[in-house]
C-alpha positions, 0 to 999 in steps of 0.5 A: 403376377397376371394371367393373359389369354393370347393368341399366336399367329403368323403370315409367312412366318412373321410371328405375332403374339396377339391379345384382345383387349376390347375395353383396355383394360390390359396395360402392357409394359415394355417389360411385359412385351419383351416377355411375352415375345421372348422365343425362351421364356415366354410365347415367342414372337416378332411382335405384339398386336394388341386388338382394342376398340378405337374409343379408347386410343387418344392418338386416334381421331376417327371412327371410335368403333372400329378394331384399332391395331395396337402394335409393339415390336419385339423389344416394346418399342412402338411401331406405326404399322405392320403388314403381315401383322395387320392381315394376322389382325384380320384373322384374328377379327375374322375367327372370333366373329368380331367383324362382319364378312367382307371388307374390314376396317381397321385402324392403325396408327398409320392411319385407316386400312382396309383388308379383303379375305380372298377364296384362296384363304390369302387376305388382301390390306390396303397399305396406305401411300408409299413415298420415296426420299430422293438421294442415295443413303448410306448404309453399313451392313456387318462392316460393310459400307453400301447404299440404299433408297429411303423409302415410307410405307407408313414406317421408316425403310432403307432398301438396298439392293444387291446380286443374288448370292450377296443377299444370301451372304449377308451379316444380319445378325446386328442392326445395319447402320443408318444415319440418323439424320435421315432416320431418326427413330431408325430403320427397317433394312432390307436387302433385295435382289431382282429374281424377274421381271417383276420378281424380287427376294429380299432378307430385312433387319426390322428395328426393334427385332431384328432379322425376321422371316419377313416383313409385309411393308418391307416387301412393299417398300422393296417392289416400290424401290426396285419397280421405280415406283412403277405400278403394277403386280410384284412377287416378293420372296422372303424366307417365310414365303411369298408375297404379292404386292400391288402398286397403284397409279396414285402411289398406294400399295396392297399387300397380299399374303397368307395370314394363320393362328396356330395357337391360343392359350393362357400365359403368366406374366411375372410381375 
């Protein structure tokens, strides 16, 4: 038995349970991650984000004194990025006064992101480069066969774009189908809808979760899709909220939403 402090935040309603490690010393398991986001027996939450210094991640080849977030998916699965949980990173940081005012760098196994804290209390994260696979790719949804758009935004998406009332009517209660060929670690799936011009809505089965309340690179992976890559501002509605997503003219993608800790605490991890 051990006992962790955590914390639990969320951005638009994508929760996180998070934990600073700064030396890694605390050595999560699977088993571990699986309690600690089990929403019954342990904290509850789409994920873990783990703060660690950057030292001490061997994947890592950059600057060893910057804050690397060490995120794991629900079930204990790895993930490469995450950007509602990269901006709960951030507040996380930012609270506890572990980096300075201003910008803030953070490693991720996609690589570097930047994050800005805005006035009006939201926190801007650079998402890296976002690519599009040309092709159609075929996808079933609660039996139903559809097709979506492949598309990178440090980790795998498979957006499908669909009317209005068909998003609200869809079976996510089971993970959508992807081919493997295309997908072989799998997939977040998103099913968008246009509500505007540059407007859109979206539900998403994330891997190794399940349907959550939303998904920072998967709004970004639907602006992307749906805009054509075209750059500009985006609105993306999710069931948690609103995000904001920026799309550049070198292919890069900024995500802009609210980010909040509503909880910290001590938790005993059963052996």
């Amino acid at each position: 038995m051990r006992t962790v402090t955590f914390h639990k935040g969320h951005g638009t309603r994508n929760d996180f349970v998070v934990v600073k490690d700064r030396n890694d010393m605390l050595r999560l398991t699977d088993a571990d991650v699986r309690f600690l986001c089990d929403r019954r027996s342990g904290i509850g939450g789409d994920g873990l984000l783990r703060a660690v210094k950057a030292e001490h991640v061997a994947e890592w080849d950059g600057d060893p004194d910057l804050w690397f977030m060490d995120y794991r998916n629900a079930d204990g699965s790895v993930a490469e990025m995450c950007g509602n949980g990269l901006r709960v990173f951030v507040r996380l940081l930012l609270d506890y006064d572990l980096v300075g005012l201003g910008e803030v760098h953070v490693a991720t196994r996609a690589g570097l992101r930047t994050a800005l804290p805005l006035p009006d209390g939201r926190i801007s994260v650079t998402m890296g480069p976002v690519a599009g696979t040309p092709g159609e790719v075929p996808v079933t949804v609660a039996g139903r066969d559809l097709v979506g758009v492949q598309v990178s935004v440090g980790n795998p998406h498979c957006v499908v774009e669909l009317f209005d009332a068909e998003v609200d009517g869809a079976d996510l209660a089971e993970a959508p189908y992807v081919p493997a060929d295309r997908f072989p670690d799998g997939a977040n799936v998103e099913l968008a809808a246009r509500t505007g011009e540059r407007s859109f809505r979206m539900r998403v089965h994330e891997r190794g979760v399940g349907e959550t309340e939303s998904c920072g690179t998967g709004a970004v992976a639907v602006a992307y899709a749906l805009a054509g890559g075209e750059p500009g501002t985006y609105r993306v509605d999710v069931p948690g909220g609103t995000l904001e997503v920026v799309l550049a003219d070198d292919a890069t993608a900024c995500l802009v939403g609210p980010a909040v800790l509503v909880a910290h605490g001590e938790v005993t991890v059963p052996a």
